[in-house]
Backbone as CSV, one residue per row, in Angstrom:
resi,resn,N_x,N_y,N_z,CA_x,CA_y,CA_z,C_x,C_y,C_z
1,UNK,195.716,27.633,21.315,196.063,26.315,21.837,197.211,26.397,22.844
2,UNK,198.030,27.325,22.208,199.058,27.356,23.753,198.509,27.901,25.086
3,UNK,197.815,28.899,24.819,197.637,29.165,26.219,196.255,27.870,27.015
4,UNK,196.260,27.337,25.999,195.586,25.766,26.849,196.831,25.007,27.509
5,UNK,197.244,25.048,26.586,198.470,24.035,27.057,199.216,24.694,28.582
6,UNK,199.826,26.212,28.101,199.692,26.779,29.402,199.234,27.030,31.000
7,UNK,197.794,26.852,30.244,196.988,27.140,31.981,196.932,25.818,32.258
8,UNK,197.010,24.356,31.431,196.835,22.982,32.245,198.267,23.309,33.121
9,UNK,199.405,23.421,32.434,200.391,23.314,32.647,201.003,23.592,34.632
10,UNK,200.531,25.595,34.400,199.796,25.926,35.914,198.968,25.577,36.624
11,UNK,197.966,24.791,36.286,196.887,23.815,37.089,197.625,23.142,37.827
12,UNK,198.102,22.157,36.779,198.862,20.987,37.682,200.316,21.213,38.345
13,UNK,200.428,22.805,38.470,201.937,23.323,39.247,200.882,23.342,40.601
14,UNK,199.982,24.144,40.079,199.336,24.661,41.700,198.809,23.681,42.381
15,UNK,198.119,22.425,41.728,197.586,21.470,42.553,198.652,20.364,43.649
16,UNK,199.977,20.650,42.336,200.834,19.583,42.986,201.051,20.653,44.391
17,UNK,201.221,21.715,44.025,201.860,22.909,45.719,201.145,22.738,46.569
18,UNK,199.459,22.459,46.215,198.795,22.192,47.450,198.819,21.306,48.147
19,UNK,198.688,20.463,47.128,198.803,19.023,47.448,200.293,18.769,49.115
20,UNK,201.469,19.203,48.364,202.572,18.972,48.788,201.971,20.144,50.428
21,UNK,201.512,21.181,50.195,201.651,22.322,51.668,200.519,21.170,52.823
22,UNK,198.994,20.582,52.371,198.089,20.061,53.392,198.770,18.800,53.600
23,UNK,199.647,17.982,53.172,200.239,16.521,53.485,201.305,16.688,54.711
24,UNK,202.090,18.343,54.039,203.001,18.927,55.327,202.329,19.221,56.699
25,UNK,201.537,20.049,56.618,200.374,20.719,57.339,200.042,19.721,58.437
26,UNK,199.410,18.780,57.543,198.682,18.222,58.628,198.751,16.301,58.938
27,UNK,199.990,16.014,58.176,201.038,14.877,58.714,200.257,13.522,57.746
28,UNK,199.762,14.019,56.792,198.980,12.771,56.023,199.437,12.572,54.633
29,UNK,198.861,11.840,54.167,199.638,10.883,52.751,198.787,11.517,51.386
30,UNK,199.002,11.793,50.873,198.332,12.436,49.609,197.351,11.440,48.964
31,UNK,197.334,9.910,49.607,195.539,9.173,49.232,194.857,9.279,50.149
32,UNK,195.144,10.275,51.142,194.076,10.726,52.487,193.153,11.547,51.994
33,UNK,192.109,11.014,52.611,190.312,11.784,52.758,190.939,13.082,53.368
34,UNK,190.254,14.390,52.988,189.673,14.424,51.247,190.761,15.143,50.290
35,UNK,191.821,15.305,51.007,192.924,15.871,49.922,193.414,14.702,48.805
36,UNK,192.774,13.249,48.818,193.168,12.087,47.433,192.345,12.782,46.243
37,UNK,191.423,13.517,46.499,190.566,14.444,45.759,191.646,15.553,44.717
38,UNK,192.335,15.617,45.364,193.621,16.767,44.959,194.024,16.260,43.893
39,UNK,194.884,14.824,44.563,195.647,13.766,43.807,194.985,13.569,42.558
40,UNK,193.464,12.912,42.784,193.096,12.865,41.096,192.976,14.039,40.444
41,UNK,192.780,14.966,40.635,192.594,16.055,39.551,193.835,16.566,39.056
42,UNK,195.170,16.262,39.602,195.922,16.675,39.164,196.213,15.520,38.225
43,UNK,195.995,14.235,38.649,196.139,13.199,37.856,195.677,13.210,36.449
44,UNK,194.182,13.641,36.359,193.613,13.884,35.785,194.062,15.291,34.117
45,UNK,194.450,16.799,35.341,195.097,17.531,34.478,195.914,17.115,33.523
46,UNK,197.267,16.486,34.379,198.607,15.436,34.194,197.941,15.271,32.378
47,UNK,196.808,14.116,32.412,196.464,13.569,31.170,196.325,14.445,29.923
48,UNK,195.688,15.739,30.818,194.628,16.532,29.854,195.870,17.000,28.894
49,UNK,197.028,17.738,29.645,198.190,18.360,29.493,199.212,17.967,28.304
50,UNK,198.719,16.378,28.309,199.702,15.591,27.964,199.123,15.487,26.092
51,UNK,197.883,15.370,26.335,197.067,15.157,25.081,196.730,16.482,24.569
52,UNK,196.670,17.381,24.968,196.618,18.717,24.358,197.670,18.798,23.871
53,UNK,199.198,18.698,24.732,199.950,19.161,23.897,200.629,18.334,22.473
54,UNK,200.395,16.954,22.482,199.949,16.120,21.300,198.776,16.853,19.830
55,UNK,197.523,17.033,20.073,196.673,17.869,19.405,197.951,19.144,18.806
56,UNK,198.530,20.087,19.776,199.254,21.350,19.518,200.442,21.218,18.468
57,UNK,200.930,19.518,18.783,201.842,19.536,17.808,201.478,18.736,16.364
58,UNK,200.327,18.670,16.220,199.746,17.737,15.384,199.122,19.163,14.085
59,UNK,198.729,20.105,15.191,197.999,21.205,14.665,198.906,21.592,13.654
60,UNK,200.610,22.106,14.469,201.132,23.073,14.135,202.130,22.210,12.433
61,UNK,202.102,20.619,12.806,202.344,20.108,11.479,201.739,20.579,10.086
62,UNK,200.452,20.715,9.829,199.377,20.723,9.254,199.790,22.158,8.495
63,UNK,199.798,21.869,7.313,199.965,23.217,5.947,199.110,23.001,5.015
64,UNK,198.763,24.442,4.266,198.072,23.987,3.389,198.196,22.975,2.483
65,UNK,199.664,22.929,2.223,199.955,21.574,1.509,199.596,20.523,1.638
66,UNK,199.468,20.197,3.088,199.577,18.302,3.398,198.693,18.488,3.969
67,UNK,197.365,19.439,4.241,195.900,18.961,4.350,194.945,19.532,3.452
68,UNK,194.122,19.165,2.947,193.119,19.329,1.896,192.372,20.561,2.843
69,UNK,192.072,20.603,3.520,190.841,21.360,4.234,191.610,21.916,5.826
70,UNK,192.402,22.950,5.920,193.347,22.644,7.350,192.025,23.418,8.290
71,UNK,191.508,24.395,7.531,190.529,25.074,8.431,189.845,24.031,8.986
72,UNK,188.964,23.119,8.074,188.462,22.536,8.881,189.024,21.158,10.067
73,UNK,190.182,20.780,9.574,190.827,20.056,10.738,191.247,20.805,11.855
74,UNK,191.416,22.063,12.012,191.592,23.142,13.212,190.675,23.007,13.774
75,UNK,189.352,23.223,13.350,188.121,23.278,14.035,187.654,22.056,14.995
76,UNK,188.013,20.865,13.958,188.068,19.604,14.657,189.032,19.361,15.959
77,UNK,189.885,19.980,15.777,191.079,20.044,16.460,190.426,20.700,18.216
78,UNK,190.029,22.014,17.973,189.158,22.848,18.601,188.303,21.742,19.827
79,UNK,187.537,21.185,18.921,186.113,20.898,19.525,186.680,19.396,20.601
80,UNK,187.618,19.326,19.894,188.745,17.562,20.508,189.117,18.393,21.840
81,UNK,189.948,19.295,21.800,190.535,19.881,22.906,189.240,20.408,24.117
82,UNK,187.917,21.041,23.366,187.412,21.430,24.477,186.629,19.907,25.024
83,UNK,185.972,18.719,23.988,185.613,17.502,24.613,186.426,17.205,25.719
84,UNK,188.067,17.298,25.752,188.984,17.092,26.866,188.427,18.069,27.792
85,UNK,188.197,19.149,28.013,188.428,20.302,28.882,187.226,19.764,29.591
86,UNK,186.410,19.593,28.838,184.941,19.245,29.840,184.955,17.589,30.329
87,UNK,185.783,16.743,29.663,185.898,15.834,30.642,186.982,15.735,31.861
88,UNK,188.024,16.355,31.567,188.869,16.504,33.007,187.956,17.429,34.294
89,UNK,187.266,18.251,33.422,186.569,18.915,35.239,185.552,18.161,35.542
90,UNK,185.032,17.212,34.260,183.743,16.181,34.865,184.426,15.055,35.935
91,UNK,185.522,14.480,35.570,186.548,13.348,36.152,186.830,14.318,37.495
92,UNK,187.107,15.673,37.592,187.973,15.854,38.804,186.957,15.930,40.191
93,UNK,185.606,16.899,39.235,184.371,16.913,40.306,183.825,15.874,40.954
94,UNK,183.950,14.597,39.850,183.554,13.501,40.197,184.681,13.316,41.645
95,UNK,185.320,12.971,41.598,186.761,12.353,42.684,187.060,13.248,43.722
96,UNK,186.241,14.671,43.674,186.131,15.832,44.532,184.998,14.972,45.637
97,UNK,183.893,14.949,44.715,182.773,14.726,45.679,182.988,12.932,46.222
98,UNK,183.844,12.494,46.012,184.167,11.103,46.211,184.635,11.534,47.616
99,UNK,185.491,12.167,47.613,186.549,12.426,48.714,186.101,13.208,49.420
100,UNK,184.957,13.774,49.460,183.869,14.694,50.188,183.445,14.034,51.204
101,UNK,182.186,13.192,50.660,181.328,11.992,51.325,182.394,10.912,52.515
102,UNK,184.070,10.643,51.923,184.309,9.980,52.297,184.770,10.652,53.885
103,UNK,185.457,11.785,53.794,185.853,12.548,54.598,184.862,13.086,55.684
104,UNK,183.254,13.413,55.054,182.324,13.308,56.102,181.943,12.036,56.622
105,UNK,182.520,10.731,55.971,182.177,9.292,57.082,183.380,9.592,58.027
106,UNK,184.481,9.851,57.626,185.817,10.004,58.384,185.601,10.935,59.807
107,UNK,185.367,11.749,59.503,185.316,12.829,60.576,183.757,13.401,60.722
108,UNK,182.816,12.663,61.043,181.642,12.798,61.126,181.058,14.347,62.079
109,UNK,181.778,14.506,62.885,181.276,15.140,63.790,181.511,17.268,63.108
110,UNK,181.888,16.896,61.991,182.543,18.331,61.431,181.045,18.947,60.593
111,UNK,180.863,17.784,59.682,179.761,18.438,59.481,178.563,17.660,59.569
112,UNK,178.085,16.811,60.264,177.065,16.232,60.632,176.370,15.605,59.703
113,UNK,176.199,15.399,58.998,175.608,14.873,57.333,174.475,13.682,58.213
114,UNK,173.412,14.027,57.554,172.401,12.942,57.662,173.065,11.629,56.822
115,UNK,173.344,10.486,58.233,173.437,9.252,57.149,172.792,8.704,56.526
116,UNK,171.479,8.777,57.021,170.354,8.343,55.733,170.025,8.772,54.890
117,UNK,170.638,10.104,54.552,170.414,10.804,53.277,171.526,10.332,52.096
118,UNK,171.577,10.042,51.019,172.249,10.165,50.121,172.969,11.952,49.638
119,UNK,174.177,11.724,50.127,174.566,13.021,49.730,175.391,13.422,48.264
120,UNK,175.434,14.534,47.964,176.199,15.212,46.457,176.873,16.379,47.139
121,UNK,177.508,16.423,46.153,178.710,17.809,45.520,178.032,18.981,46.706
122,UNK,176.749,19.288,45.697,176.292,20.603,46.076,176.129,20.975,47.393
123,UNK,175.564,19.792,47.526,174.658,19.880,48.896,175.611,19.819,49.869
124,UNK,177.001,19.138,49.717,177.810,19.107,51.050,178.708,20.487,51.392
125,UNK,178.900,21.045,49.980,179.417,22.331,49.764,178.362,23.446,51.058
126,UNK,176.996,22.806,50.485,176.279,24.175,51.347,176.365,23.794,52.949
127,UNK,176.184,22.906,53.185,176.461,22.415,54.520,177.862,22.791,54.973
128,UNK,178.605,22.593,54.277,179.990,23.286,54.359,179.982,24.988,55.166
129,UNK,178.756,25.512,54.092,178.463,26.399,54.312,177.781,27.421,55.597
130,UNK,177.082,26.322,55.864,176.236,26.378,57.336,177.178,26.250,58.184
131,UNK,178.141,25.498,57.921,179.415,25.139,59.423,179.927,26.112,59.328
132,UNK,180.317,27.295,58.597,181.585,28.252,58.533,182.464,27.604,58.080
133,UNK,182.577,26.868,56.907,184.059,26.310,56.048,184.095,26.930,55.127
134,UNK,183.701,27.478,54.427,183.711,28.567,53.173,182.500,29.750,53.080
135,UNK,182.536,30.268,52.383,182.125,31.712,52.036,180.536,31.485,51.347
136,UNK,180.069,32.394,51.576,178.608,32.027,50.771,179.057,32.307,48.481
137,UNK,180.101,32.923,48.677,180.423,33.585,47.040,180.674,32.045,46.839
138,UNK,181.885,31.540,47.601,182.570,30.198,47.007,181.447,29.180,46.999
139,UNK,180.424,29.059,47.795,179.167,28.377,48.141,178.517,28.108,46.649
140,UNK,177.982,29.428,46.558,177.428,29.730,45.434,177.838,29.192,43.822
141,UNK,179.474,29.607,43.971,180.165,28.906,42.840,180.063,27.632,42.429
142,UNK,180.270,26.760,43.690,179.700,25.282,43.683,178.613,25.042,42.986
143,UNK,177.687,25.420,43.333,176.600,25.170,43.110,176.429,25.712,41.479
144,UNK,176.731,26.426,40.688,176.778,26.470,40.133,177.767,25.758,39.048
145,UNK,178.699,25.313,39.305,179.672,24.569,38.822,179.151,23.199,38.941
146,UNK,178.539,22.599,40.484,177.673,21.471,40.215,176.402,21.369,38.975
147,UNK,175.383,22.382,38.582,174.637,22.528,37.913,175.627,21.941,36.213
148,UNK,176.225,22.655,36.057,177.167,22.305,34.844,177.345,20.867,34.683
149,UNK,178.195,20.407,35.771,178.402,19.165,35.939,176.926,18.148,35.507
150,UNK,176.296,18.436,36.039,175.002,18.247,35.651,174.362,18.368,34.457
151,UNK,174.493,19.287,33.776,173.703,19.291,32.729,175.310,18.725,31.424
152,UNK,176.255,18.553,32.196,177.128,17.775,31.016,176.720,16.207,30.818
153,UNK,176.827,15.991,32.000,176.442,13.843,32.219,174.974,13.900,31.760
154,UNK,174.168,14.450,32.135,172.937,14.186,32.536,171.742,14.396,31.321
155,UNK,172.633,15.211,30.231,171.192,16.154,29.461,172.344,16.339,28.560
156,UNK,173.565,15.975,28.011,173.448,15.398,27.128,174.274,16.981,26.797
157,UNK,174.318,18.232,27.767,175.027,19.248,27.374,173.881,20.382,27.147
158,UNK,172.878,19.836,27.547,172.158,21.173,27.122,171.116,21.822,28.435
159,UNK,171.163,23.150,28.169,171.159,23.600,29.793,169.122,23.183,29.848
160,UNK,168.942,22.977,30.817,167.390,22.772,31.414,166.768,24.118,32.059
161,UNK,167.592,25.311,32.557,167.726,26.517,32.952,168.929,27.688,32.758
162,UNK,168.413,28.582,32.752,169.182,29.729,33.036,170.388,29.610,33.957
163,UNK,171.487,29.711,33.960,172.535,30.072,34.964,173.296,31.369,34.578
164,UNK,173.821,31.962,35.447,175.210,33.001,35.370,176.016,33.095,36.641
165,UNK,177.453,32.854,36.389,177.949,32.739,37.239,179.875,33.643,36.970
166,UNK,180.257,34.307,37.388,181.829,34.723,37.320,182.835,34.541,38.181
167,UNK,183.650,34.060,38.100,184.849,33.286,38.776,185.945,34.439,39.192
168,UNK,186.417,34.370,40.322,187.895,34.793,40.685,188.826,34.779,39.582
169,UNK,189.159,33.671,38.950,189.954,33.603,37.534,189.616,34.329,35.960
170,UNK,188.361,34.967,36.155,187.924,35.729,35.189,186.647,35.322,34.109
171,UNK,186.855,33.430,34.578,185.810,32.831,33.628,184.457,32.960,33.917
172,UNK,183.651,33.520,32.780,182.135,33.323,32.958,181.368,32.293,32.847
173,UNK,180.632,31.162,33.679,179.747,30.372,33.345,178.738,31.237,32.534
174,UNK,178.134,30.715,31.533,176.256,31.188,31.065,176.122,30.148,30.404
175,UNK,174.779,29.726,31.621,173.946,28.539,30.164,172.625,29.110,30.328
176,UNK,172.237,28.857,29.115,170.593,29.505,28.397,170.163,28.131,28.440
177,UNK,169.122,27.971,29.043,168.141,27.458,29.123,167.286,26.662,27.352
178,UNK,167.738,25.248,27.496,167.649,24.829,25.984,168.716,24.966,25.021
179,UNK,169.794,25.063,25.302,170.695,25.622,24.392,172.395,24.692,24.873
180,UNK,173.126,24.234,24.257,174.190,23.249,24.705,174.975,24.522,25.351
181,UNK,175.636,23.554,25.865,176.760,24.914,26.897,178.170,25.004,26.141
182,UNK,178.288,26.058,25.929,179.618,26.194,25.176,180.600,27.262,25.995
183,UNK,181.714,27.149,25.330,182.807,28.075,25.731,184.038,28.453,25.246
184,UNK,184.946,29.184,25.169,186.353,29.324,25.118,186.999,28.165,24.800
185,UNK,188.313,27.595,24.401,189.289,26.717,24.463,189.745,26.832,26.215
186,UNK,189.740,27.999,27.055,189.977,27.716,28.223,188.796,27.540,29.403
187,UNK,187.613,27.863,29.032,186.914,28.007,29.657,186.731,26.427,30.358
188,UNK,187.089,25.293,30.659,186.539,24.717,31.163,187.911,24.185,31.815
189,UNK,188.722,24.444,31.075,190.508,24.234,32.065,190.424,25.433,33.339
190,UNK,190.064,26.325,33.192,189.754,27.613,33.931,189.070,27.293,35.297
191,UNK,187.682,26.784,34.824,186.899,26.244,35.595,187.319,25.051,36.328
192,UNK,188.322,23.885,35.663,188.754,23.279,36.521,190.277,24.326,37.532
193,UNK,190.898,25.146,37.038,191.334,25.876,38.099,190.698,26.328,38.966
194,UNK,189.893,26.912,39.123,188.448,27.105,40.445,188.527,26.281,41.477
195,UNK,188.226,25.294,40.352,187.588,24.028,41.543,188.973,23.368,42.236
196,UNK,189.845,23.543,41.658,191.194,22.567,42.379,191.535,23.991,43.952
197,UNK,191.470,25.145,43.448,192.038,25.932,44.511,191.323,25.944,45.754
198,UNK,189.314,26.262,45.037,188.456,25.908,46.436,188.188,24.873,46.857
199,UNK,188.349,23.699,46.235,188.437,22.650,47.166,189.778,22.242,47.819
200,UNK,190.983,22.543,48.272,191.716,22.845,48.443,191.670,23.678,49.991
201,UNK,191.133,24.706,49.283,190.816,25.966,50.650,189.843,25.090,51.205
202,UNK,188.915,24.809,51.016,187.668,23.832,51.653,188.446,22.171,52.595
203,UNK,189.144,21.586,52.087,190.307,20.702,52.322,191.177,21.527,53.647
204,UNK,191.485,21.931,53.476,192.289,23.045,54.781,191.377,23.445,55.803
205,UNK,190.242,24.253,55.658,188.883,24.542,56.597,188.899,22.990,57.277
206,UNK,188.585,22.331,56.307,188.186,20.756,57.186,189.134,20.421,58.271
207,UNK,190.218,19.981,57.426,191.057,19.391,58.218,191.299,19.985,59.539
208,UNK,191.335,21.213,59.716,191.538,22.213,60.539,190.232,22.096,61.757
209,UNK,189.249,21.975,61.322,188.415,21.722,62.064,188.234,20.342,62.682
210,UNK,188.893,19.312,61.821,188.744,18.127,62.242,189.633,17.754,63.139
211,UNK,191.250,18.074,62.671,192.130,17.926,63.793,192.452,19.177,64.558
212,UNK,192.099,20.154,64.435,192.017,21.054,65.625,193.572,21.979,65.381
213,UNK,193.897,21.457,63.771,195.003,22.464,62.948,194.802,24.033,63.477
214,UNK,196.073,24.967,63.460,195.702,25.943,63.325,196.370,26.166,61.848
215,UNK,195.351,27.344,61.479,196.335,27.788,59.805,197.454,28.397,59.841
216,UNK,197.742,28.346,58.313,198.883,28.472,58.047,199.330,30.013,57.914
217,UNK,200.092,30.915,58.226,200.064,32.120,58.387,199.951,32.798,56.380
């Protein structure tokens, strides 16, 4: 449990640094398209951080004495903390791809987006992709991290296909096909570290292209 508490802890150090370097960068307000995207997920962490470490001290009360069953309130404890973990990266992806869409009405000409299409996460990531704003690995990640996202809202947690996927940060996605998606106590705080850094780096590509930024050395 600490090192949950931990890595939110560094989440929301690194998001606030970014946050604070693209507002410097490039002369805008931290509810600006698409770095407000930033803002909620750290907002978001902020919560996760706050209630984990509540759970941690609730845990560490708990003796055999003054609970009948502590194993099993740990476990409960467990499954509370990862329900959080998978709703802060569902909340942050969500407010990612908010600030996506909004940023391609903003600066249209960056990545061209069919307006008559209804666009998502994935799909703007790959287009992202086609422009030269990120990497086909980080591409890929998306898309796989969208799939998740997906089979959390959508199906109830249980995968519809096969995935595998491994992160810069060390975490492994795997969902089996028919089977709920599970993980670590960090695995989905992890995964929201991913997503705050490359969208971030993706946030910087843009802007850069949009106002004609050069980067940062």
């Amino acid at each position: 449990m600490d090192q949950t508490i931990a890595l939110y802890r560094d989440i929301r150090g690194a998001s606030e640094s970014r946050i604070k370097v693209l507002t410097k960068k490039f002369n805008i307000t931290e509810d600006s398209v698409p770095i407000a995207g930033l803002s909620m997920s750290h907002n978001y962490v902020t919560c996760a951080l706050e209630q984990v470490s509540w759970y941690y001290d609730t845990w560490r009360k708990c003796t055999s004495t003054s609970v009948a069953n502590i194993e099993q309130l740990q476990n409960e404890n467990a499954e509370r903390v990862i329900l959080l973990g998978k709703g802060t990266l569902i909340l942050s992806l969500s407010g990612m791809e908010f600030c996506l869409k909004e940023a391609a009405k903003s600066y249209p000409d960056v990545l061209k987006l069919n307006g008559n299409k209804r666009q998502y996460l994935s799909g703007i990531m790959t287009r992202s992709l086609e422009k030269g704003l990120m990497s086909a690995e980080a591409s890929s990640r998306w898309s796989a991290v969208s799939q998740l996202r997906n089979t959390l809202v959508h199906n109830n947690g249980i995968a519809d296909e096969n995935l595998s996927a491994i992160f810069p940060n060390g975490v492994e996605l795997k969902l089996v096909e028919g089977k709920m998606a599970e993980g670590k106590l960090t695995m989905f705080p992890k995964l929201t570290e991913w997503a705050i850094g490359s969208f971030a780096d993706w946030c910087d590509s843009f802007l850069n292209r949009a106002m004609g930024a050069s980067s940062l050395v």
